[in-house]
LORONU-236405 format. One record per residue (C-alpha): residue in one letter; z negated, y, x. Coordinates in steps of 0.05 Angstrom, whole numbers, plus 5000, padded with zeros to 4 digits. Each point is the difference from the previous one (the first is absolute). Example, Ala and Ser with C-alpha at 12.3 -4.5 7.8 and 13.67 -1.06 7.14 Angstrom:
BEGIN
A484449105246 S501350695027 
//
This chain:
BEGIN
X868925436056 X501549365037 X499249334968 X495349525037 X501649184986 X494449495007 X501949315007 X500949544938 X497049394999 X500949544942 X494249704959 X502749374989 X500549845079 X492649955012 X500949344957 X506349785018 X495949545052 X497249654949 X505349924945 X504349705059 X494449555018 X494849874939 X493449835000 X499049234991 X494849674965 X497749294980 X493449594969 X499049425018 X496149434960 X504049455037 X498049975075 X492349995000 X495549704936 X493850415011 X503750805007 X506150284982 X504850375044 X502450535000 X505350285048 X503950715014 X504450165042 X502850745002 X501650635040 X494950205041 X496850704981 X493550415017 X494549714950 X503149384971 X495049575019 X494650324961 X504650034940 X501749404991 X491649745010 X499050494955 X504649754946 X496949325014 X492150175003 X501750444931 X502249344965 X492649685013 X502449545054 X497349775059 X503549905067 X496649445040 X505450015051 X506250495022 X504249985063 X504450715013 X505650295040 X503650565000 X502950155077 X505950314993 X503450304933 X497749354953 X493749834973 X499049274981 X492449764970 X497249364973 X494550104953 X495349344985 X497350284921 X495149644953 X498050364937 X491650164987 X498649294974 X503349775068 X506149654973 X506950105018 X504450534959 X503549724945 X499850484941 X507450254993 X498150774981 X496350015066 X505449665036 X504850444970 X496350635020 X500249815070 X506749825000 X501850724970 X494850435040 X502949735071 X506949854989 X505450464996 X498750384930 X492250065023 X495850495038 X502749785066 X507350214988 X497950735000 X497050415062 X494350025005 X497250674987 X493050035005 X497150614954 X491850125028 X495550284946 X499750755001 X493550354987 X503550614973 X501950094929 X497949574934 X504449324996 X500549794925 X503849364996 X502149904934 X493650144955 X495749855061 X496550525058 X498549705067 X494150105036 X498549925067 X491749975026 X496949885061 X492750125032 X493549825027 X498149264957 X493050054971 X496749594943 X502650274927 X505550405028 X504949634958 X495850084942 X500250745010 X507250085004 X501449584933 X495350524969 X503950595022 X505849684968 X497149764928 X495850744997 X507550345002 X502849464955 X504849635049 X500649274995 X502049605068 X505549474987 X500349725069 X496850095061 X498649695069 X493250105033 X498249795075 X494250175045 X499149805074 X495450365061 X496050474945 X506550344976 X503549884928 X506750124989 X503949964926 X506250134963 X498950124927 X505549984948 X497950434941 X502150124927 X497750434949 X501850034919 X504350575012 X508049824998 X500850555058 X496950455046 X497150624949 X495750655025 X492849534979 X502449455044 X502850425063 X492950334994 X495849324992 X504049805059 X498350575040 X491849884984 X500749345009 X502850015073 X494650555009 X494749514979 X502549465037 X500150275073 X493050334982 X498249274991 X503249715062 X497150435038 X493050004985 X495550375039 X502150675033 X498749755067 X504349494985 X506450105049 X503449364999 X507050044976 X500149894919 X505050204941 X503349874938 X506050184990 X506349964953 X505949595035 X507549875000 X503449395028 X501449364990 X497149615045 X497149334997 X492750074967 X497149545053 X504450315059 X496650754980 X493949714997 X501149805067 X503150655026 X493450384966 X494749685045 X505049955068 X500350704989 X492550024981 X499549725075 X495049404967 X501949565057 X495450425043 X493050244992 X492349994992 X499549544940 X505849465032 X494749605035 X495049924949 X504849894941 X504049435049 X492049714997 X499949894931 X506049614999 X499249235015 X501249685073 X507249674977 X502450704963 X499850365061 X508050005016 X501649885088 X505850485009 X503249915073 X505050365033 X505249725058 X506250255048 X506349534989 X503450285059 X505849595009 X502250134925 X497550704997 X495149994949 X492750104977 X496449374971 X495050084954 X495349444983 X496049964933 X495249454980 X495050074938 X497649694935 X507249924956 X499450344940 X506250254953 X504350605020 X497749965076 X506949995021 X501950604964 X493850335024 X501449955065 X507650124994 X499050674965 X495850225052 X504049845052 X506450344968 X496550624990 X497550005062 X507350085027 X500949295028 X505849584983 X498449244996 X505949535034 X497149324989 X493449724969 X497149454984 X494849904956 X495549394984 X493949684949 X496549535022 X493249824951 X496950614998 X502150385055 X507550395008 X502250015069 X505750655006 X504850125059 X503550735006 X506950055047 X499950854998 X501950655026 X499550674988 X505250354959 X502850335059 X500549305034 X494050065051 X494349554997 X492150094998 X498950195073 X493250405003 X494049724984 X498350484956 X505749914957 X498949284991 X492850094981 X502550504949 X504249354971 X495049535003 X494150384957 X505550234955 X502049354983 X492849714995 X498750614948 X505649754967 X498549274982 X491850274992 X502050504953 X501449334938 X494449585023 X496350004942 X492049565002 X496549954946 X501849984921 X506350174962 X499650254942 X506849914943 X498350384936 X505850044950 X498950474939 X503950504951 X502750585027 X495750604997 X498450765036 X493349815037 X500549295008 X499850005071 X495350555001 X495049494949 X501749385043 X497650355081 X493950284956 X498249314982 X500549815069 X497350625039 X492749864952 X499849385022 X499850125072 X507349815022 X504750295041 X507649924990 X503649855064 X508149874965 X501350074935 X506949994959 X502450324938 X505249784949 X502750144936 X504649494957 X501350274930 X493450184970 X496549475048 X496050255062 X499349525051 X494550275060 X497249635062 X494250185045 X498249675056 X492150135014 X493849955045 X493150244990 X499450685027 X493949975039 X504849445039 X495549364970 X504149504965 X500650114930 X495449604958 X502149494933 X495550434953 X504250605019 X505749584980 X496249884938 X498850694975 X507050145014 X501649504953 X495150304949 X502850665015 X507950055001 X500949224966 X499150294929 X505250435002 X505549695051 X502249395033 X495549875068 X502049475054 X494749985065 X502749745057 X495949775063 X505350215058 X501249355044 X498950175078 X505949505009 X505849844969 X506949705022 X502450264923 X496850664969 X496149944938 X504649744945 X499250214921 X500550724972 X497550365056 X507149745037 X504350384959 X497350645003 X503750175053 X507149814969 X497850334933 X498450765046 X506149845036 X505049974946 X496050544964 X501250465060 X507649755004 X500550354925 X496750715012 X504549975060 X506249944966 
//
């Protein structure tokens, strides 16, 4: 029998680009006294861009300004950051971070190798099961779901929420008391995946898409999240009109697309109310979306973010057909809809317990509110939730419904209300902030 030879290639050759020529990064305090800078400059690859606004946007800071490039094989960025109290970055362990996560010994210096969530299969990282949920959005729902959970004795240590254009889409991270995976649990997990798509899909006439499934992956929380509803097609129909309705005049994001034709590109405009994580928002669409950016600007000025997109498709060509650009354009204004939040926000911090969140979205369901995001974490024995709400009969919510949630859930856990600003140059400092970090870094652990 003959012997057939394949070619060898050697593993340490897909990085020899970037040992040669490392990633460089700087911060700095010096140049400008109201923002700090910071500045990379690398070897361009497919999806850098969003990975290094994600490792930005994770630390809780804000980018009021970035100009990018990356014709050719380099990639070179200036970020303008302030941190969520709108002062310039001088805390060392965040500095250092930066410095670590973007240079050469950081999450740039590898390929990128982007790892989708599977639906197939039951994920347990670490102690921890993942859950992935998504559905037709209806008053309670969340409520319900929390039940499902505390009824079969699993308690949720982190989780990300969001709902936009009637549909709700969430990744749960679940524990139970159980050191491993024994014949009670595999079977509670069974019932309880049961129960769950029973609930999503409500009535039996029902035929919009809904699940929940068990997933495997790594990717970024707010990335899936993002991936769920593109796939969910939410950036098209019935409900899109009247849900854009209920948002105020200066929420409603202006999303514009041009022909550079001497430079070969695709320019896409954005202009809407700044809020925190835009960029990324709109980055992360566009990368899985199959576009490669090649220069950007991006700009706050007040309240408003003005955005400027230099792209192509990943096989080089341009947005040619009308149909394609109107594709981009309602995909990105799903995108930055899908974290507008109006109304209250809700921070509850409490001891760690099975049914917690199923106790707290009872509270709320009663009193006539509907959760449009919501966030989970878990530090230690300390749970740390936050709901953003409005009324569900779509009236604004009144100060003695405020009050009986303080009656309610302020006996027994920490309660901070929030009146959501509908204009900010710097989000909402205090607690509420930090959320974000805390789930992040949680998520960083079950992941490793």
């Amino acid at each position: 029998m003959a012997r057939s030879y394949g070619p060898y290639f050697d593993p340490e050759y897909e990085t020899l680009s970037i040992r040669i020529n490392p990633p460089r990064v700087s911060v700095d305090n010096a140049s400008y006294k109201d923002c700090t800078l910071v500045k990379v400059d690398s070897i361009n690859k497919p999806g850098i861009l969003l990975e290094v606004v994600q490792i930005l946007t994770d630390l809780d800071l804000v980018i009021t300004k970035a100009y990018i490039s990356s014709d050719g094989g380099w990639f070179m960025d200036v970020f303008h950051v302030i941190d969520q109290h709108g002062n310039k970055v001088t805390d060392s362990n965040t500095i250092g971070h930066i410095e670590k996560a973007l240079g050469p010994e950081g999450y740039t210096s590898g390929i990128l190798k982007t790892r989708p969530g599977r639906k197939a299969g039951v994920s347990s990282v670490g102690d921890h099961t993942t859950i992935e949920l998504i559905g037709r959005d209806r008053p309670g729902l969340l409520s319900e779901i929390s039940a499902v959970l505390a009824n079969l004795h699993f308690n949720v240590a982190a989780a990300e929420v969001w709902t936009h254009n009637r549909r709700i889409a969430c990744v749960l991270y679940i524990n139970d008391n159980c050191s491993s995976l024994d014949e009670d649990e595999e079977s509670r997990l069974c019932v309880m995946e049961e129960q769950l798509n029973n609930i999503l899909r409500g009535r039996e006439d029902d035929e919009s898409g809904a699940y929940a499934t068990f997933s495997v992956g790594s990717t970024h929380v707010d990335r899936r999240l993002h991936q769920m509803f593109f796939a969910d097609r939410d950036y098209e129909g019935g409900c899109l009109e009247m849900e854009i309705d209920q948002y105020p005049p200066n929420s409603k994001p202006e999303v514009r697309i041009e022909s550079c034709v001497e430079k070969g590109y695709s320019v896409v405009s954005v202009s809407c109310k700044d809020r925190p994580k835009l960029m990324f928002d709109i980055v992360c669409t566009l990368t899985d979306m199959q576009y490669a950016v090649f220069h950007a600007t991006i700009s706050s000025d007040g309240p408003s973010a003005s955005q400027e997109y230099f792209i192509r498709h990943m096989d080089g060509c341009t947005l040619e057909s009308e149909e394609e650009k109107d594709k981009v354009v309602k995909c990105l204004e799903a995108a930055i809809r899908r974290r507008i939040s109006e109304g209250f926000s809700l921070e509850l911090c409490a001891k760690d317990r099975v049914g917690l969140l199923s106790e707290v979205t009872r509270v709320l369901r009663e009193n006539g509110l509907s959760v449009t995001r919501a966030g989970v974490t878990t530090i230690g024995e300390k749970a740390k939730n936050f709901f953003y709400v409005r009324d569900a009969s779509g009236n604004p919510v009144e100060m003695k419904t405020i009050e009986r949630l303080h009656e309610e859930i302020g006996q027994t856990m920490k309660l901070n209300v929030k009146k959501v600003p509908t204009s900010a140059k710097v989000p909402v400092t205090g607690g509420l902030a930090k959320t974000s970090f805390f789930f992040g870094g949680l998520l960083e652990k079950f992941l490793t």
